[in-house]
C-alpha positions as CSV (number, residue, x, y, z in Angstrom):
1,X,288.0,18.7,266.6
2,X,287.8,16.2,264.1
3,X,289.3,15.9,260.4
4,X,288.0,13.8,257.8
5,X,288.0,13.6,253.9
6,X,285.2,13.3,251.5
7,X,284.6,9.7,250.3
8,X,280.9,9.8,248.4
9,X,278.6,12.8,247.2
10,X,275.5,12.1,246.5
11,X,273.3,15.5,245.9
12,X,272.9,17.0,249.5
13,X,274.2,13.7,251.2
14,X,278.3,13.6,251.8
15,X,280.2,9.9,253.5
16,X,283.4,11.4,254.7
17,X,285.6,9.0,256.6
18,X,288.5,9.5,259.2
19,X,285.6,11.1,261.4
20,X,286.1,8.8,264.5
21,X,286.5,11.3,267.2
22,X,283.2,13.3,265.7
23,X,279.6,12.8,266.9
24,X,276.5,12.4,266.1
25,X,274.3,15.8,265.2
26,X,277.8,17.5,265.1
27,X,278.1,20.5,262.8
28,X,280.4,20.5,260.2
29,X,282.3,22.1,257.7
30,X,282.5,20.7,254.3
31,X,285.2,21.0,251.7
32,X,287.3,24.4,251.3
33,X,284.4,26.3,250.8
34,X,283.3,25.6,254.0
35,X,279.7,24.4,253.3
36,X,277.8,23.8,256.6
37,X,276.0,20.4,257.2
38,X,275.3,18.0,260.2
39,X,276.0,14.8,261.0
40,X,273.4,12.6,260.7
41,X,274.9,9.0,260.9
42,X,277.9,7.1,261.9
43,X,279.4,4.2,260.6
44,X,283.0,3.2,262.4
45,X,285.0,6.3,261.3
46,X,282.6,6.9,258.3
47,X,280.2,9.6,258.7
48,X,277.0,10.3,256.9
49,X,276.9,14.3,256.2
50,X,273.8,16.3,255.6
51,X,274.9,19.0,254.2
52,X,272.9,22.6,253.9
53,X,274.0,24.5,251.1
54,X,274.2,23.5,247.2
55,X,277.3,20.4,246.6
56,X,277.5,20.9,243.0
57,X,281.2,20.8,242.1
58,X,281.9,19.0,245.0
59,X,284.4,15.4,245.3
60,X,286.5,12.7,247.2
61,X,289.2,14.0,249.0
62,X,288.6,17.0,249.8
63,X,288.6,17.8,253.7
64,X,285.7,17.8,256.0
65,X,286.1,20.0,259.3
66,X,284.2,18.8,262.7
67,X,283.2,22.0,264.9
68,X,282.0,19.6,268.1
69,X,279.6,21.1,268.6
70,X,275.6,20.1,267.6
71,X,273.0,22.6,265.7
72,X,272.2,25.5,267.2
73,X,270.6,28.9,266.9
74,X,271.5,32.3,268.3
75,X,268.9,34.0,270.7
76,X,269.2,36.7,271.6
77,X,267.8,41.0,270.9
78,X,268.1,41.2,266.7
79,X,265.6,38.1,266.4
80,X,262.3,40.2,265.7
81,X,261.6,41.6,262.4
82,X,264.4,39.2,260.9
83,X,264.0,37.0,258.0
84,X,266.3,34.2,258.6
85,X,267.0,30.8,256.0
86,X,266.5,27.4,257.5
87,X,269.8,27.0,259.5
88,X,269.3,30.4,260.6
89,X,271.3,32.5,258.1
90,X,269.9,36.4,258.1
91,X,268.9,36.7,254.5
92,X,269.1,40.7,253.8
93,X,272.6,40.7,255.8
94,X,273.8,37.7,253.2
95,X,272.4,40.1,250.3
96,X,274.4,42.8,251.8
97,X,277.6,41.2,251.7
98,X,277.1,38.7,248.3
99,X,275.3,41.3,246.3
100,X,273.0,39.0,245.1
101,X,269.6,37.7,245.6
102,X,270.5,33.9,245.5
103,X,272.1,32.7,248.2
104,X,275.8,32.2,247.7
105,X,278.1,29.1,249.3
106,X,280.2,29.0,251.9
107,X,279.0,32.5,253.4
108,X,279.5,32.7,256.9
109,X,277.1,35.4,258.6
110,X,276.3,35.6,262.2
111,X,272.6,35.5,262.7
112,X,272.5,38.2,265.3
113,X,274.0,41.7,264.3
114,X,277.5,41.8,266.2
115,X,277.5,45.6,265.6
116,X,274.0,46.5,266.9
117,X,274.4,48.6,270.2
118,X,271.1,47.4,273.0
119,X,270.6,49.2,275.9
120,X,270.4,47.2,279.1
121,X,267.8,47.8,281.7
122,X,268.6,45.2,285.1
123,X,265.9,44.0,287.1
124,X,268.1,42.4,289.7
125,X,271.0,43.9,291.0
126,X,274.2,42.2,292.9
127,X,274.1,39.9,295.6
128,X,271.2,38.5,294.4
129,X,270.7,34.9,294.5
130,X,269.9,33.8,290.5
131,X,268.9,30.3,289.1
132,X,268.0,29.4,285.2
133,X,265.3,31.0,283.7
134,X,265.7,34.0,285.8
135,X,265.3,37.2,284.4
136,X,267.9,39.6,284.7
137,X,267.3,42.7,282.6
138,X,265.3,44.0,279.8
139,X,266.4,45.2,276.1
140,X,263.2,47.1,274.2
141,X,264.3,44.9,271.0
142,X,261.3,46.8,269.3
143,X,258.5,49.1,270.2
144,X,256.3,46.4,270.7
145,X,258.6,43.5,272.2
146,X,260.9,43.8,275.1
147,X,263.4,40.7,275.0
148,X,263.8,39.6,278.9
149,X,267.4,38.8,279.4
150,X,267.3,34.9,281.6
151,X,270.3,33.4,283.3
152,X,271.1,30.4,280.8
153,X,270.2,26.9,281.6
154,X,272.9,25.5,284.0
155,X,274.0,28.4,286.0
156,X,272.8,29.5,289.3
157,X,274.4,31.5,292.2
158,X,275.1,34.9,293.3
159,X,275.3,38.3,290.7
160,X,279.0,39.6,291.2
161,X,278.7,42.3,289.0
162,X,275.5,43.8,286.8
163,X,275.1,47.4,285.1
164,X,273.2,49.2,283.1
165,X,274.6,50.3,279.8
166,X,274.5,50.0,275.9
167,X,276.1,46.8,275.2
168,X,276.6,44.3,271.7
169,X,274.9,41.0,272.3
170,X,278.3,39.4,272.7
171,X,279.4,41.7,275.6
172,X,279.2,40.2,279.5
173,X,276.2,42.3,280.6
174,X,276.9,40.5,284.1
175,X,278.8,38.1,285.8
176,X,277.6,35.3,288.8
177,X,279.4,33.2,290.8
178,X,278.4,29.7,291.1
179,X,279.9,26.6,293.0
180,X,282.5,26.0,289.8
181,X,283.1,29.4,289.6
182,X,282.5,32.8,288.3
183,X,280.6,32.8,285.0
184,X,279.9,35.7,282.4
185,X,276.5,36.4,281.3
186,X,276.0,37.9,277.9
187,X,272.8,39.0,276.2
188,X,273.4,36.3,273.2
189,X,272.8,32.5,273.5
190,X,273.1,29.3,271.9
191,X,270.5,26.3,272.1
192,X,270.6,22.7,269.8
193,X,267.7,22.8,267.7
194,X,266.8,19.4,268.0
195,X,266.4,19.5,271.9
196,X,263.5,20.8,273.6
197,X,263.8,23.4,275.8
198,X,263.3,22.8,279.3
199,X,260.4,24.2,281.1
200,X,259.2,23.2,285.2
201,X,255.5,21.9,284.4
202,X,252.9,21.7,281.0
203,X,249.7,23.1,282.3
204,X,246.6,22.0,280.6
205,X,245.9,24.1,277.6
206,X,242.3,26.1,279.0
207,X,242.0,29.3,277.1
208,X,241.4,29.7,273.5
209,X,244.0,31.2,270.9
210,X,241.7,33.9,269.7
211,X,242.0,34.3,265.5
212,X,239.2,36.3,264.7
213,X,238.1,34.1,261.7
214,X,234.7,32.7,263.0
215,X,234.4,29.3,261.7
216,X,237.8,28.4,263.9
217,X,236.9,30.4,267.0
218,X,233.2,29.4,267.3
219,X,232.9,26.4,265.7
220,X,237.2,24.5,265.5
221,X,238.5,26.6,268.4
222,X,242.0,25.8,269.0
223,X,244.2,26.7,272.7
224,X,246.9,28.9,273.8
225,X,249.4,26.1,273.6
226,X,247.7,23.5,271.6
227,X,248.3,22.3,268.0
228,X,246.2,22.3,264.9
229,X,246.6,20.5,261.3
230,X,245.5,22.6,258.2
231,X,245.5,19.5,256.0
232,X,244.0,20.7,252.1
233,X,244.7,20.1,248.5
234,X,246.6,22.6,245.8
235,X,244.2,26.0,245.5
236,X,242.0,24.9,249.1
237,X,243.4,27.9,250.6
238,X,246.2,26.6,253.1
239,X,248.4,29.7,252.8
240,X,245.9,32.3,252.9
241,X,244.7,30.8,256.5
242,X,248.2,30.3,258.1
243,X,248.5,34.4,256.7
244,X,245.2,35.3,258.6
245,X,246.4,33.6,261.7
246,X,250.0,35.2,261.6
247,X,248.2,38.5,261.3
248,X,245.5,38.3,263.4
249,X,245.6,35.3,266.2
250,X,245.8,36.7,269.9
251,X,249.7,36.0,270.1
252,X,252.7,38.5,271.2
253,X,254.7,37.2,269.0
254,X,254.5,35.0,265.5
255,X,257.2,33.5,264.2
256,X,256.2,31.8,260.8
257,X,258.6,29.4,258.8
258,X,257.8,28.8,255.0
259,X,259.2,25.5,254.7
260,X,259.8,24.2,250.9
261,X,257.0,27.0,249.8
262,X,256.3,28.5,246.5
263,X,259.2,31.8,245.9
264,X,256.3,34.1,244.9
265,X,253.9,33.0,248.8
266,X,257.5,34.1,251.1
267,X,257.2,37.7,248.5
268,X,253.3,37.5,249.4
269,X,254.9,37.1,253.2
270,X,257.9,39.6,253.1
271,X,255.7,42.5,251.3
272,X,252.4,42.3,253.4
273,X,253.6,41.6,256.8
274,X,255.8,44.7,257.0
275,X,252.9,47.1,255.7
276,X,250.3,45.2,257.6
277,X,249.2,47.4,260.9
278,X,249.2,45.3,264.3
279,X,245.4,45.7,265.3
280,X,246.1,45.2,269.2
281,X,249.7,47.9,269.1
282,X,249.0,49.9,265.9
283,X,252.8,49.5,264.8
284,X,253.9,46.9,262.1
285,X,252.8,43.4,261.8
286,X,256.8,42.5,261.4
287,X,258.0,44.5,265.0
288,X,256.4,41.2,266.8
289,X,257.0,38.4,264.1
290,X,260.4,36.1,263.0
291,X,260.3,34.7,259.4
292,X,262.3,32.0,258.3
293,X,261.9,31.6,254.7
294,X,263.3,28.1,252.9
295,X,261.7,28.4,249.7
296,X,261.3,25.5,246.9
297,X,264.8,26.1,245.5
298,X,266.5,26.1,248.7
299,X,269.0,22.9,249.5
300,X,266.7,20.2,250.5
301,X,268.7,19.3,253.7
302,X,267.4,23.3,255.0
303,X,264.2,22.4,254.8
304,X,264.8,19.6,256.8
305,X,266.2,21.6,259.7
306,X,263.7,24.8,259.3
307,X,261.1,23.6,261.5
308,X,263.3,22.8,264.1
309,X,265.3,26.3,264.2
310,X,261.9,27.9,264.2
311,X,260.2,25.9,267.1
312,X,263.5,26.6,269.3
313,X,263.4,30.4,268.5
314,X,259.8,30.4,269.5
315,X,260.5,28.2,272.2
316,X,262.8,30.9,273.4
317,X,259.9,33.6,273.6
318,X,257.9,31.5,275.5
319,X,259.9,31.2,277.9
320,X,259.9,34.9,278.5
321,X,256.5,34.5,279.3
322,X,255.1,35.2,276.2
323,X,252.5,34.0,274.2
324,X,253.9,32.5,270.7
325,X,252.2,31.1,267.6
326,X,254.5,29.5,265.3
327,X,253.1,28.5,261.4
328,X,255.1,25.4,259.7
329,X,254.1,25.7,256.3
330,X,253.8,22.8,255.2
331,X,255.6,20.4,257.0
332,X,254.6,17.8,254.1
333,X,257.4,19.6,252.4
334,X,259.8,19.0,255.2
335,X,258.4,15.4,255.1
336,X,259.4,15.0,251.4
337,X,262.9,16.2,252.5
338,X,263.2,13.8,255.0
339,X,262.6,11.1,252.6
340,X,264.7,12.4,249.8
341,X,267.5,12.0,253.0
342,X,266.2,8.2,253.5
343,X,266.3,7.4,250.3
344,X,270.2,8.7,250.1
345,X,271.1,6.9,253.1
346,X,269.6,3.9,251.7
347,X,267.3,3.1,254.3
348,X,264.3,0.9,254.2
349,X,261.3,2.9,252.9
350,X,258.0,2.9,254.8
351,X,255.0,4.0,253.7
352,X,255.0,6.0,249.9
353,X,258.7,6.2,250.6
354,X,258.8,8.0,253.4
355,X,261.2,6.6,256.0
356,X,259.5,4.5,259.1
357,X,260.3,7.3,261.9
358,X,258.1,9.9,260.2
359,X,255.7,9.3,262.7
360,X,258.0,9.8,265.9
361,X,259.7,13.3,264.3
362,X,256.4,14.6,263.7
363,X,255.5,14.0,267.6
364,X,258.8,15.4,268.3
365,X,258.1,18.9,266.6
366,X,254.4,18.6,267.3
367,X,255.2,17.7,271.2
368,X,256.8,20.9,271.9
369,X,253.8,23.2,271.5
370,X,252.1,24.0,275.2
371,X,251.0,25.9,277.8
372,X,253.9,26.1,280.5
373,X,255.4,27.3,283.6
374,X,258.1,28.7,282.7
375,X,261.8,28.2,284.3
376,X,262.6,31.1,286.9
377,X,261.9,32.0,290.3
378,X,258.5,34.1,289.3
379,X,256.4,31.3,288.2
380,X,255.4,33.2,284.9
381,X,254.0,31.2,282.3
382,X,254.1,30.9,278.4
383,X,252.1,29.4,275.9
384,X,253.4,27.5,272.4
385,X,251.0,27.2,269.8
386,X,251.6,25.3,266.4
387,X,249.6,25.4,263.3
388,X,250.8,23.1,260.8
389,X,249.9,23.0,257.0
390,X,250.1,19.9,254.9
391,X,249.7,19.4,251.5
392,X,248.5,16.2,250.7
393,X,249.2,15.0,247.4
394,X,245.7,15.0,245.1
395,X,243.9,16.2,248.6
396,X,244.1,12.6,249.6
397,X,244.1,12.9,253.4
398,X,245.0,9.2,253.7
399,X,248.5,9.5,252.9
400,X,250.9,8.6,256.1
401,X,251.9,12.9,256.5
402,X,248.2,13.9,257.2
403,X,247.3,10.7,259.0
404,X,251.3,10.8,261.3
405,X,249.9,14.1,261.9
406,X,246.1,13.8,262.7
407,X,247.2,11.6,265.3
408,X,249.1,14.0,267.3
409,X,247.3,16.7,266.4
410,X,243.6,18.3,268.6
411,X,242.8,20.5,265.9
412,X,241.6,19.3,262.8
413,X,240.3,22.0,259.8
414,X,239.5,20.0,257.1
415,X,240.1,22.4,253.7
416,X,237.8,21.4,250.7
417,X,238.6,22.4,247.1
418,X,234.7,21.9,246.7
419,X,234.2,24.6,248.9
420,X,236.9,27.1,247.6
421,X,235.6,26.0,243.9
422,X,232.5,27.8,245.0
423,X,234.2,30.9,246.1
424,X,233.6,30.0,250.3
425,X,236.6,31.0,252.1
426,X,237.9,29.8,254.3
427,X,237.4,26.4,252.5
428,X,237.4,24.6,256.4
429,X,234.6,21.8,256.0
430,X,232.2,22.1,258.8
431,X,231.5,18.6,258.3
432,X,234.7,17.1,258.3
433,X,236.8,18.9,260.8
434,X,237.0,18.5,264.4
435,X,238.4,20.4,268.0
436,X,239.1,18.4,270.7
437,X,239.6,21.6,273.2
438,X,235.9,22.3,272.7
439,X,234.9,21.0,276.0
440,X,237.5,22.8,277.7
441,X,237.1,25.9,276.0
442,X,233.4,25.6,276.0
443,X,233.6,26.8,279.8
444,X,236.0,30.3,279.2
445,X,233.5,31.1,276.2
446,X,230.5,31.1,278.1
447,X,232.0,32.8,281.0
448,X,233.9,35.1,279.4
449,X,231.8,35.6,276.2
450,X,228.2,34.4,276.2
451,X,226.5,31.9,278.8
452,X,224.5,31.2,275.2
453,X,227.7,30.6,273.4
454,X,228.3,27.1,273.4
455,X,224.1,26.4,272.8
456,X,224.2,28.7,269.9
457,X,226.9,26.8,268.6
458,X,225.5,23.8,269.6
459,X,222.3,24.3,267.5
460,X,224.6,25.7,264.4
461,X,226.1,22.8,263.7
462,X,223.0,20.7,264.2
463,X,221.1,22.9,261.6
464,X,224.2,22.4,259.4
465,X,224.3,18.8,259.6
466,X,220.7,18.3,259.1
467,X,221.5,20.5,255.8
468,X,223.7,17.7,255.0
469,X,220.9,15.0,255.4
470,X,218.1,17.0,253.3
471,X,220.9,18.2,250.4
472,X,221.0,14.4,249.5
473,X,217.1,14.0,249.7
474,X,217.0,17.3,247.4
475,X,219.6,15.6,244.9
476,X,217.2,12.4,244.1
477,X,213.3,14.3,244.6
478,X,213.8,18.1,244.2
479,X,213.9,21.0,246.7
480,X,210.0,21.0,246.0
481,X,209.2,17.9,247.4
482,X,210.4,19.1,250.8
483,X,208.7,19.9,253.9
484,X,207.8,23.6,254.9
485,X,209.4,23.4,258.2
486,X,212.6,21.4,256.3
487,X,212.9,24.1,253.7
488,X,213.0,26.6,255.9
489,X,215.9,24.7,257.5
490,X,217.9,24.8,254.9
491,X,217.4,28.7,254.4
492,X,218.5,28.9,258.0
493,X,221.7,26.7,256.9
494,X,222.4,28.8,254.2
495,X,222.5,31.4,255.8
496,X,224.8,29.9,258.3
497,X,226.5,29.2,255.6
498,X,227.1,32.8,253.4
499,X,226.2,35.2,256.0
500,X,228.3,33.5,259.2
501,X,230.8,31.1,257.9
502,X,231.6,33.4,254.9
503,X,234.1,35.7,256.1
504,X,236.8,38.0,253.2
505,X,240.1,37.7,254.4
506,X,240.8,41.0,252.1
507,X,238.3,43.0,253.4
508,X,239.6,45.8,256.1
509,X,236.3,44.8,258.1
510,X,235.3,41.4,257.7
511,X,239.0,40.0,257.7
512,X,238.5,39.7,262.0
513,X,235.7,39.3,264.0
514,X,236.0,40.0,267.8
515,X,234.1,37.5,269.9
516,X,231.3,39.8,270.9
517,X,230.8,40.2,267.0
518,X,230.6,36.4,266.5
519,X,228.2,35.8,269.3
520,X,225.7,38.4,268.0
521,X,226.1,36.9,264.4
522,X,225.3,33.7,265.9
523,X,222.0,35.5,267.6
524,X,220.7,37.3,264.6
525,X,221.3,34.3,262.4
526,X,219.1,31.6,265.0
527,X,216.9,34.1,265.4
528,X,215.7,34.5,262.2
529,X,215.0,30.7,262.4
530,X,213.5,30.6,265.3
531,X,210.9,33.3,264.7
532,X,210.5,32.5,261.0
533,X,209.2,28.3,262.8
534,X,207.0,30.1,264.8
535,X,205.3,32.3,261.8
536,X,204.9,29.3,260.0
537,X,203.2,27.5,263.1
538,X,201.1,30.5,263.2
539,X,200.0,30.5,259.7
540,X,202.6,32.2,257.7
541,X,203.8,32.0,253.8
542,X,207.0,30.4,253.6
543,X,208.1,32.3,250.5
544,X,207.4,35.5,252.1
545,X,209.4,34.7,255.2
546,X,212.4,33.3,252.7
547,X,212.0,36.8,251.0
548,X,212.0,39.2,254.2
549,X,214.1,42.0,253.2
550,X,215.7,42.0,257.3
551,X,217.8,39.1,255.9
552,X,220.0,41.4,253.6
553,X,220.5,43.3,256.5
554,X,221.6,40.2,258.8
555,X,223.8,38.7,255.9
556,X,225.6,42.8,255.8
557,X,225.6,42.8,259.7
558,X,229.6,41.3,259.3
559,X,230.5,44.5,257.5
560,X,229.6,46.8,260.5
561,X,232.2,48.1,262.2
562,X,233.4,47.2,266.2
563,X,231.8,50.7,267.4
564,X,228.4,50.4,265.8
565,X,228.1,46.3,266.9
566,X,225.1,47.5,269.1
567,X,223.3,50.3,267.7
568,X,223.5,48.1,264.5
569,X,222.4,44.7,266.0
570,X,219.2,46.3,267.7
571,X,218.2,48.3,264.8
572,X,218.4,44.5,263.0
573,X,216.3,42.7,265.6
574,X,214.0,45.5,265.4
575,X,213.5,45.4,261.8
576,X,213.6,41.3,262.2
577,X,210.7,41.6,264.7
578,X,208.6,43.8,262.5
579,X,208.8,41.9,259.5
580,X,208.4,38.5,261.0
581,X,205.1,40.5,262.6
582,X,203.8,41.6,258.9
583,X,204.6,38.4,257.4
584,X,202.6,36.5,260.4
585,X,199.3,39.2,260.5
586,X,199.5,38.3,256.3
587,X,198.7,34.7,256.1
588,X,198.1,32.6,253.8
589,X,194.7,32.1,252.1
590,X,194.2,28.7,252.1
């Protein structure tokens, strides 16, 4: 243990010297109030102190404590349904004991509950030969998640003793002797937040993270295990589409980290999520979700380590087997932190400020998303997904976050203030965004979906980028000056457009789509194309195929409900083939 003193303050940054024997990432405790920060450079016996909690009031002399020990989070039953602050502080336990809403210094609570009673169930029993990752018992932390007790990383050998029971998560559940001796297992553990956890192999990412919002799943799919950027200006809609992926993406658990947000979006969070009912389980949203909230106000230096305490957490799931998708929103804010830490240290700026490793931390975070096989002798596997927001400044998607990012990243929606200007949510540019797991995925969708899936999708996006082309000729010579065949192309797009891409995130209906619903959107929508061509080859009035009342109907077909997908989508290709009949037996008089 090392003691130093304080030398320099300077806002969240603290030089304390005498600090030889410390190291680097240690945690430590600053002044009498016992503030918590990290070391974050060393100079000689000087020490450069990030420190996570306010330093008003704070000045030279005053001690500085070394624990020896790096950054870490607590894992263990008591994680779900918590709301934690960026260094992992429980929030509603620190209101408890302060009572206050703001956070108070120097208050030392343990993130787990040390009082809370689990009950035990083991799945191996004594004598059994046990390595890392092994899984050892179960606790039912909630009705929806059972947390699989593993043998910590670094201990293998024999169970001595395991039992059944109701324990606290700092009580030795079991105890297994290795070559150095016998070691107790308890249900609670510690992990540095800045180290990845280790896994036996990265499988390639081949199944799709299903969200329900259809311009992501059929047009930007993302995999279980990849990672996708939500780049888009102030008022585009970022928040609003890392909410619909918390609540509705195909994951068994979401942790979601608001890092540097807006106060009043983490009230949006903390107030929906727990009233919000889990479509797949029927319980609460919040029985399979982990929030760590570091609002705006919250020390800078917090922000900096949110991201990180949140990957590991969900890092922790995953290797349960689970399926996890974590939300970092927006990690421009935890960008802005890390320069506001540059600029203390007095480093040499790099691009707009920010220091020159924002590039390599961003792979670091961004790099521990994936599909995995998990530690363990069952060979179970887990999958890491990470959505990112960022917020460039002015929607200028050149600056060095969005760009660091985009280069890392698979999963590009592009979010276009144009777009939410005109009241199209979600804002995601069809244009300008990208999915690099499209190929991949292409294969599970037609096999598991459509065998048309992929075409259909195929011929979307051509009809939309043709719209593209013809908007600018309709800009300079009018929409009258268009073809027949070209104008009803860019009906067909519209309707692409309002009836398919459309899609009400606060509608009980249209707020998820299943795949099956998607694909038959897809079909009624290219099928009103394809039939209205042919009419018009066969002599048909363009205006009265525009006008066929059958398209009201198509544009509604979102609305219907999962139960009456096929009653409904007959009845509408019935009524589509009728009317596409009396429009083509009515031709034009020319």
């Amino acid at each position: 243990m090392s003691l130093g003193t304080i030398k320099k303050v300077a806002g969240p940054l603290v030089i304390a010297e005498g600090m030889r024997e410390a190291n680097m990432f240690d945690v430590v405790r600053v002044s009498k109030q016992r503030l918590i920060g990290e070391i974050i450079e060393m100079h000689g016996d000087q020490a450069s102190i990030q420190v996570y909690e306010e330093t008003s009031g704070l000045g030279p002399g005053e001690p500085v404590e070394s624990t020896g020990e790096p950054m870490s989070v607590e894992l263990g039953p008591g994680l779900i349904g918590n709301i934690y602050d960026g260094i992992e502080r429980p929030l509603e336990e620190i209101m408890e004991v302060t009572h206050s809403n703001n956070l108070q210094r120097g208050v030392e609570v343990p993130a787990l509950p040390r009082d809370k009673v689990w009950h035990f169930v083991p799945t191996a029993k004594a004598g059994d030969e046990v390595k890392a990752g092994d899984i050892i018992g179960t606790v039912e932390e909630t009705p929806v998640v059972t947390q699989k007790i593993m043998v910590p990383y670094g201990v293998s050998g024999k169970i001595k003793s395991i039992a059944e029971g109701d324990y606290k998560v700092t009580d030795t559940i079991a105890t297994i002797t290795t070559e150095s001796g016998d070691k107790t297992v308890s249900m609670l553990q510690k992990w540095p937040v800045r180290k990845e956890r280790p896994y036996k192999q990265k499988l390639s990412p081949d199944r799709p993270l299903i969200t329900g919002q259809r311009v992501i799943d059929t047009l930007f799919p993302i995999a279980k295990g990849g990672v996708a950027a939500v780049p888009g200006p102030f008022g585009s809609g970022k928040t609003v589409v890392q909410h619909q992926l918390a609540k509705w993406a195909d994951a068994d658990i979401v942790v979601y980290i608001g890092c540097g947000e807006r106060g009043n979006e983490m009230t949006d969070v903390l107030n929906e999520f727990p009233t919000l009912k889990d479509p797949k389980t029927g319980h609460s949203l919040m029985e399979r979700t982990v929030l760590i909230a570091n609002t705006s106000d919250m020390p800078v230096a917090a922000r900096e380590a949110s991201i990180y305490t949140g990957i590991t957490i969900a890092e922790y799931f995953r290797d349960m087997g689970y399926s996890v998708a974590l939300m970092a929103d927006s990690t421009s804010r935890w960008a802005e932190a890390l320069r506001e830490m540059s600029g203390r240290l007095e480093e040499m700026p790099g691009e707009e400020g920010y220091p020159a490793y924002l590039g390599s931390r961003l792979a670091q975070f961004y790099e521990r998303a994936g599909h995995v096989k998990c530690l363990g002798s069952d060979d179970r596997e887990g999958a890491l997904s990470v959505i990112g927001a960022v917020s460039p400044a002015g929607g200028d998607i050149s600056e060095p976050v969005t760009q660091a990012t985009l280069r890392i990243v698979k999963v590009f929606w592009s979010l276009d203030a144009d777009l939410a200007y005109q009241r199209h949510f979600p804002a995601i540019n069809w244009l300008t965004s990208y999915s690099l797991y499209l190929d991949s995925l292409g294969k599970w969708f037609d096999a598991n979906v459509d065998e048309d899936w992929m075409t259909l999708r195929g011929r979307m996006m051509s009809i939309l980028s043709d719209e593209s082309k013809l908007n600018e000729m309709v800009q300079l010579v009018g929409m009258d000056a268009l073809s027949a065949p070209d104008r009803l192309k860019m009906e067909a797009a519209r309707s692409i457009r309002e009836d398919f891409l459309h899609q009400d995130a606060f509608h009980e209906i249209d707020t998820f789509s299943s795949l099956k619903k998607q694909f038959m959107m897809m079909d009624l929508v290219l099928s009103y194309y394809d039939k209205s061509v042919e009419a018009l080859d066969q002599g048909a009035s363009l205006n009265s195929l525009i006008a066929l009342p059958v398209r009201e109907e198509i544009g509604r077909f979102k609305y219907t409900p999962e139960k009456d997908l096929k009653e409904k989508f007959d009845a509408v290709s019935k009524e589509l083939d009728k009317e596409i009949g009396e429009a083509e037996s009515a031709k034009e008089d020319f």
